[in-house]
N, C-alpha and C positions, 0 to 999 in steps of 0.2 A: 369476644371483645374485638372491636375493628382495629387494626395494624395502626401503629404510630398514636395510641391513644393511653395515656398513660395508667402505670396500674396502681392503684394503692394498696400498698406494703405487701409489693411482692411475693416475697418468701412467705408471708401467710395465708396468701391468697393460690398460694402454688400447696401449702402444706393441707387446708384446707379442701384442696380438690383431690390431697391424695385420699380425704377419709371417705369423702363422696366416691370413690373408684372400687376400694376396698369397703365399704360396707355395701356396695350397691354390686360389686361386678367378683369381688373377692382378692388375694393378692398375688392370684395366678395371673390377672389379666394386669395385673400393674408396672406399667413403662413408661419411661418416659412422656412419649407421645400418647398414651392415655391419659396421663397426667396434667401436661397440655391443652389439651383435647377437650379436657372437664375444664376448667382454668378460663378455657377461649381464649389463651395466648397462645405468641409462634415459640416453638422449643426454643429457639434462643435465648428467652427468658429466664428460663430453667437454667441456661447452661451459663449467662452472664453473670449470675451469684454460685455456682456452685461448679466446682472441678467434673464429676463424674455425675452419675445417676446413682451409685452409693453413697457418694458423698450428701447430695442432696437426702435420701432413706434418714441416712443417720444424724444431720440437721434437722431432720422432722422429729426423729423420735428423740433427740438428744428437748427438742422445745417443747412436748409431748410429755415426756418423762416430768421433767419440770413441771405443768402444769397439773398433771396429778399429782405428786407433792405437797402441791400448794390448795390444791382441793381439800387435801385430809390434814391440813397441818393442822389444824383448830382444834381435829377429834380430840386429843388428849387431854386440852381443858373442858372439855364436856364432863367428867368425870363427876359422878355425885349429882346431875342433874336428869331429866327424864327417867327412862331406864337405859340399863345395858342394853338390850332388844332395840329399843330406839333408835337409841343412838346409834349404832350398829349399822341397822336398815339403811338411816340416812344416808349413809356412804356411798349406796347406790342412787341419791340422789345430787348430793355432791361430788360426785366425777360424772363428766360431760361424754357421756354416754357413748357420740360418735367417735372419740378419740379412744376412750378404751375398749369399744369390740375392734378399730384399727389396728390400736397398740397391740393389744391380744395376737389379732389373726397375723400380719407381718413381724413382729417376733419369732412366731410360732412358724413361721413360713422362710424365715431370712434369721435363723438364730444369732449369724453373724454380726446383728446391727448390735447386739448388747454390746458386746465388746466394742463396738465404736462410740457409744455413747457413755459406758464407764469411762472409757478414756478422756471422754472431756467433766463427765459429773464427776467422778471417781468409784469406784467399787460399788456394789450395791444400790445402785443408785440409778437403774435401768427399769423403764416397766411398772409394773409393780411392786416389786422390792422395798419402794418408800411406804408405799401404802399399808403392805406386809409391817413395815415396822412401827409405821403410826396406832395401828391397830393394838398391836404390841405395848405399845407404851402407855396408849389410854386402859387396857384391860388390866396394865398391873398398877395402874393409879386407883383403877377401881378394887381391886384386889384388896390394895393395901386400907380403901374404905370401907372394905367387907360386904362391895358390891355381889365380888366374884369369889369362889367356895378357896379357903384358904388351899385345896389339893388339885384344884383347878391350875395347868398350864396356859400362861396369857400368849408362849410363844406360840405354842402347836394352836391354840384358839386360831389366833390370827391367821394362820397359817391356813386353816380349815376354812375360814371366813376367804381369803384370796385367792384361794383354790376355788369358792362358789365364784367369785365375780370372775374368773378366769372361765370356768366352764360357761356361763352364762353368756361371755362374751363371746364365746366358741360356737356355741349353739340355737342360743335366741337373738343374737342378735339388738339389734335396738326395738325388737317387737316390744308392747307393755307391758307382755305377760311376764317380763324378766324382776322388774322391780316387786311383783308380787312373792315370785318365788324366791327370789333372796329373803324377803321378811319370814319367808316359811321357814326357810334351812337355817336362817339365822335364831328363829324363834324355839326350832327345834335344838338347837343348839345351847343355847342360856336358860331354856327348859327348867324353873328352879330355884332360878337365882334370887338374891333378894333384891326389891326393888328401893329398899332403902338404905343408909350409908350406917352400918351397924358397929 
């Protein structure tokens, strides 16, 4: 982007290059001026909304956090419609794919940012963690409709189910073959269940 030419909305457009650096280069080579650099603005940019280049990390993931959240907040009324397997799957289709192999690999690479972003969302509330509990809360809606086997854990479920999207986002990346394989592991998982509200 050529000097003196203004940018629209910034900080999203700075956060957005961070996912293009780390899904494309990984979050060894992420600095500043990589960041930049992807962006096609001068680092002043960066540094006229944001104190430090942490500060900036934890701005990103603190809007990042938030946005998966709000991806899966729906899941829980799903409950009683399609199937568990389904519904399930989908999750790997409502969360925007670039942000959670990012979110994924710069956590995993900068653990310190959770702790800056509980501090503004509050506890739990970093990462995955919401998703974890969305999960959570629509498996024991279905529970209690006799989707899921009354000795079935909705926590440890979900738990197992964040753990695939975690690994997934570790290893494949935003390749296609990821959304396949979550329906696998997912399908292997509810393996059983019933598919109506009994």
């Amino acid at each position: 982007m050529p000097r003196g030419v203004a940018t629209p909305e910034p900080r999203q457009h700075l956060f957005a290059a961070v996912e293009r650096v780390i899904v494309g280069e990984g979050p060894s080579r992420l600095t500043s001026r990589a960041v930049t650099r992807e962006a096609g603005v001068a680092t002043g940019l960066l540094f006229s909304h944001f104190t430090n280049f942490d500060e900036f990390l934890v701005g990103y993931a603190v809007d990042r956090s938030f946005q998966l959240a709000s991806a899966v907040a729906g899941l829980p009324t799903r409950a009683g419609s399609a199937t568990v397997t389904e519904n399930l799957s989908e999750i790997g289709q409502a969360l925007p794919l670039d942000t959670l192999v990012t979110m994924t690999r710069l956590m995993a690479y900068r653990p310190g940012i959770t702790a800056g972003v509980e501090s503004v969302l509050g506890d739990g509330n970093a990462g995955l963690q919401p998703v974890e509990r969305a999960i959570a809360r629509y498996l024991t809606t279905e529970q209690q409709l006799g989707r899921l086997p009354a000795s079935a854990d909705p926590e440890a479920l979900a738990l197992v189910v964040t753990g695939v999207l975690h690994h997934l986002a570790l290893t494949d990346g935003t390749s296609p073959v990821a959304a396949g394989r979550l329906h696998r592991a997912i399908a292997a998982l509810t393996d059983g269940f019933p598919t109506v509200a009994q």
